[in-house]
N, C-alpha and C positions, 0 to 999 in steps of 0.2 A: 608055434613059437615065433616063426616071422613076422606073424601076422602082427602080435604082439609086441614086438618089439616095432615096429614100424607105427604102430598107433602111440607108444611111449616115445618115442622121438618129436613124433609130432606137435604132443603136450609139449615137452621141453623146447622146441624151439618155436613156438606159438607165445607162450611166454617170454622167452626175452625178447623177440619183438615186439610185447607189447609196452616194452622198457625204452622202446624208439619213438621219432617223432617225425610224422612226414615235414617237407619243406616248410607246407602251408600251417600245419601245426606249431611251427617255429616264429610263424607272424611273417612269413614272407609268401604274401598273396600272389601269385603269379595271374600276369594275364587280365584281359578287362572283362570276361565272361562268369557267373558265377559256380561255381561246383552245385553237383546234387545233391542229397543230407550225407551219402558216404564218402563221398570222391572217390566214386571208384565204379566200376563199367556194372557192378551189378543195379546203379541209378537207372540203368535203362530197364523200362518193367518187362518181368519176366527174365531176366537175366541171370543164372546162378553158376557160383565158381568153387570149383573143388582141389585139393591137396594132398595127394601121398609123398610124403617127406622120408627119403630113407639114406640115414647117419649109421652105420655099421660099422663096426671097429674102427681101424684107423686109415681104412681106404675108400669106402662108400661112402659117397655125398652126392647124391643124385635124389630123384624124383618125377614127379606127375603134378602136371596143373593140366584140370580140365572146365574148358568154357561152356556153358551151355544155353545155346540164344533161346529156345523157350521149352516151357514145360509141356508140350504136348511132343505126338508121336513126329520127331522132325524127321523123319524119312517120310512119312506119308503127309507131313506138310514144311514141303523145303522153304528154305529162308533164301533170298536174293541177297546175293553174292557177288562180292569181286575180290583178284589178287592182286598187286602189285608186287615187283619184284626189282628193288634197288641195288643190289647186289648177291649175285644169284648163287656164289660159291653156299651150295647148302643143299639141301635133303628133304622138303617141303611135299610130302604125299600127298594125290589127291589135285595137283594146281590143274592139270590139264583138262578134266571135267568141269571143275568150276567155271572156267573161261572157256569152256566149250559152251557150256549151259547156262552158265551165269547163277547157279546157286548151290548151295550146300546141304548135306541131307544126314550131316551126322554131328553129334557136338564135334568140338575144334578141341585136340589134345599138344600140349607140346608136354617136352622129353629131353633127352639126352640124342646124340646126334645116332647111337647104337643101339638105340632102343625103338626106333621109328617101326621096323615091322613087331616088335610087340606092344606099340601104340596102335596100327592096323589091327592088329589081329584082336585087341581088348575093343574097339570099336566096332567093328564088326562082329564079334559076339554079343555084344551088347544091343545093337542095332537089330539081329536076328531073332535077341528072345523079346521083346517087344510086340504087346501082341497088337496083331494087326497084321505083323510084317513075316508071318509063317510062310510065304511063298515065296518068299525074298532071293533073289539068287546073286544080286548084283547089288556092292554097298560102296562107294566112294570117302574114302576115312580120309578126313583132312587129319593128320598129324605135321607139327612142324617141330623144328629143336634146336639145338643151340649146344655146341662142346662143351661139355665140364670136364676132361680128358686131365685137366690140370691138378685138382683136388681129388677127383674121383676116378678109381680104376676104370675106365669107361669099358675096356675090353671085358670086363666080368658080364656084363650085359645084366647089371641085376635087374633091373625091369624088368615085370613080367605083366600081360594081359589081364591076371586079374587085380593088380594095381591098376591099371587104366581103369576098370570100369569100378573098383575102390572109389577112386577119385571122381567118376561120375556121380556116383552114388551118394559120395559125401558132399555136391554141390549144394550151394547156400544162399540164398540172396543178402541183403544187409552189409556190413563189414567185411571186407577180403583181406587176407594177412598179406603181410606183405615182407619182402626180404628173403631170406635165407627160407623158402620153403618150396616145396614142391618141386617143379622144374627148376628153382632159380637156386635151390638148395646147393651145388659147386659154378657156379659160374661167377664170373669176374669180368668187372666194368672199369675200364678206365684205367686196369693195374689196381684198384680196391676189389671189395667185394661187392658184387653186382646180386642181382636174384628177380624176383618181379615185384613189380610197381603196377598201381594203376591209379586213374583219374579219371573224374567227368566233368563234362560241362552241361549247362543247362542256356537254351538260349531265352532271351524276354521273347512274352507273348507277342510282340511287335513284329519279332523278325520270327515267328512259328513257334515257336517255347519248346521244339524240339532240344531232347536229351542226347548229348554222345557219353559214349565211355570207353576207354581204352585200356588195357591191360598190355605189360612186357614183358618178358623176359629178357634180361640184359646181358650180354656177354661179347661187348665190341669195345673198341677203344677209338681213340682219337687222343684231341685235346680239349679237357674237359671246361664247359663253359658252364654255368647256373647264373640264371636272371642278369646274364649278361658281362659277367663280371669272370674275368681270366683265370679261374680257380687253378686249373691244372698248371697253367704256366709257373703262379704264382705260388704253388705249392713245391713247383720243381719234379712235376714226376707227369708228362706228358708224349704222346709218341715221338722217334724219333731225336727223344733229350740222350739214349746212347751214345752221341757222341761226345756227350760230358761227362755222363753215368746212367747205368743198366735201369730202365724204369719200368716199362710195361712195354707190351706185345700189342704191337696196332690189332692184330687180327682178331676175331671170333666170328659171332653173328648176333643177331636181334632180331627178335619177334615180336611183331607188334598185332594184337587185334582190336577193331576197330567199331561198336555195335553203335547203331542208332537207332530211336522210333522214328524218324524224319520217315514217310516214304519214298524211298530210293530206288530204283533198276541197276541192274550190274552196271548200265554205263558209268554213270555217276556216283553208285560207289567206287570204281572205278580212280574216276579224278578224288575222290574223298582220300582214297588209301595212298594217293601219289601224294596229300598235302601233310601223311603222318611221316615221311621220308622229312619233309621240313621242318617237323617235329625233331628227329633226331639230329639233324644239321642243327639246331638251335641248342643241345647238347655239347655240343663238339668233336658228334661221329661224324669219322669219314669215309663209312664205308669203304672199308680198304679191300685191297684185291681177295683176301681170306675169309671175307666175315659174309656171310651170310644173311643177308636185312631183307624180310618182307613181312609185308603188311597184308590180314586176312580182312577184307572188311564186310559189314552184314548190316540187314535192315528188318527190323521184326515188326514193323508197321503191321499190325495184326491183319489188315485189309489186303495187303500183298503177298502172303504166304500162299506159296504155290502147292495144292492139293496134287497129288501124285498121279490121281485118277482124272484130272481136270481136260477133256477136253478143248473148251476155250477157255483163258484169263482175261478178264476186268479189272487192270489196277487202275491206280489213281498215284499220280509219280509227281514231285517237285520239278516245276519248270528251271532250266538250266540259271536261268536270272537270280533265280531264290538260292540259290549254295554257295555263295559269295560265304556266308554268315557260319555255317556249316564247317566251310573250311579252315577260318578261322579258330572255331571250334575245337576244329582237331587238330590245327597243329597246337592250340596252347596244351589242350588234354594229352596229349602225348609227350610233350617235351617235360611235362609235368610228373607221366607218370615215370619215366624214365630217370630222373633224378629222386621220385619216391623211391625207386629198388636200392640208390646208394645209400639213402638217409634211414631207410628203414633195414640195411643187413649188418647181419655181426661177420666178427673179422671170424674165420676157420682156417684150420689145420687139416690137412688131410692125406692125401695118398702122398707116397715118398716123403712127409714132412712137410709136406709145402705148403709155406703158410700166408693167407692172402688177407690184408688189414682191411676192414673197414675204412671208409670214408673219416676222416679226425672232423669228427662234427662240430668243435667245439671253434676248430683254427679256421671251418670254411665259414659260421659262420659271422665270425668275425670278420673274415673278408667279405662278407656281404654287408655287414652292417658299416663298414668303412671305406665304401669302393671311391 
């Protein structure tokens, strides 16, 4: 019966997002670099994203978004990896191997901030029955997450393991929903409703024709900015306006992941995931003392996948000169997708009544067509 009701929610909230319009949708192109055909991190090939969505009476509003950098067995061919970690208040499984090792070996799940060991525990079952990996005794499960504590009874802990691997399962390349689903299903951005967003870029053959794409879950505040122009201020509901009237809560966190076919080494993904931090400053987050902000970032250059069994490795890696263009890359695609989770969520109700508006689409963008 849960089973079923969790895939009926899904449907209903897949549809009215599809009633929403990202920014660029709206005719406000952000950025000089062009998107992929989706705008959104599954442009990078081989890429697929997945969704367990669960709305339960009048208290559950939680979820699963899972990333999956490629289709083959990523444990027995890890992806070059790095973290960044902008503000570390948070709960991020898994960071200490990756930056011991500099790669990842299992998809990337985010969650609810109470649900991280049964994000482990679905990724590593999932990673175990995978054949290949029968002798498996040690599995490094990146899960990251983000409080929905607000909307959603977080203490109930409804997540369970085999929603994470639900959510693997149901990964898809093409279109990724966006808004009020999966992980991003209770969380709040800005004092609106937040959820996840994503974006890509594509760079000209000139400077590599390499693809990024990025994916968030949003659930931090500041003072909210879009293509430059003072939104939050101008709307009157931004951190720290408490001293005139109650508006939003600086704190939460943000997750941001960051994939490209560029071939990259942990170092330089590395500086990659430090320029999605400048992605979210171009939002109007301030990473405040309570939020949570880091960036997972990957490189599935088919030619760099690190074989499990591999004795020596042979890559082939972008010299430090060529990522000027990269960087660029990522912070447009990220400040982009981070403003797709407001314009793509619906306003919800949820635990104790608490009710959190959507973004008023209609007044911001008119402040943008009038700045």
């Amino acid at each position: 019966m849960r089973r079923l009701a969790i895939f009926m929610t899904v449907a209903v909230t897949l549809s009215l997002s599809a009633q929403h319009k990202t920014l660029r949708e709206w005719g406000f192109a952000t950025g000089i670099f062009q998107t992929g055909a989706n705008n959104a991190i599954t442009d990078v090939p081989g890429v697929t994203v997945g969704h367990v969505t669960c709305i339960e009476g009048d208290s559950i509003r939680t979820g699963v978004t899972a990333i999956v950098p490629h289709q083959g067995n990523i444990f027995r061919n890890k992806v070059p990896a790095a973290i960044y970690v902008g503000n570390g208040f948070g709960k991020l499984a898994g960071v200490t191997q990756v930056r011991e090792l500099g790669n990842i070996e299992t998809p990337i799940v985010l969650t609810n901030t109470l649900s991280v060991a049964a994000g482990i525990e679905g990724l590593v079952r999932y990673t175990l029955a995978q054949p290949g990996n029968e002798s498996v005794r040690s599995v490094n499960a990146v899960v990251g997450e983000t409080n929905d504590g607000g909307l959603n009874k977080i203490q109930q802990m409804h997540v369970t393991p085999q929603m994470v691997i639900e959510a693997i399962d149901r990964a898809h390349g093409g279109p990724v929903e966006q808004g009020c689903v999966g992980a991003g299903t209770g969380t709040v951005c800005f004092g609106f409703k937040g959820g996840i967003g994503t974006s890509s870029r594509v760079l000209p053959q000139s400077l590599g024709g390499y693809t990024i794409g990025v994916l968030a879950q949003t659930n931090y505040g500041g003072i909210l900015e879009i293509d430059g122009v003072q939104v939050g201020q101008r709307l009157g509901k931004f951190a720290y306006s408490d001293h005139v009237n109650r508006s939003q809560d600086t704190d939460g966190s943000c997750m941001m992941v960051v994939i490209t076919d560029a071939p990259l080494d942990a170092r330089n993904l590395e500086r990659v995931a430090k320029r999605a931090m400048m992605g979210l400053a171009k939002t109007g987050g301030i990473a405040s003392n309570g939020s949570g902000d880091y960036v997972i970032a990957l490189s599935v250059a088919p030619q760099n996948l690190i074989p499990v069994d591999a004795k020596r490795l042979t890559t082939t890696v972008l010299a430090n000169d060529e990522m000027s263009p990269l960087f660029a890359a990522t912070i447009e695609a990220t400040a982009e997708a981070l403003w797709n989770s407001l314009f793509m969520a619906e306003s919800m109700t949820g635990y104790r009544g608490k009710r959190v508006e959507a973004l008023p689409v209609d007044r911001v963008l008119d402040l943008l067509r009038h700045r």
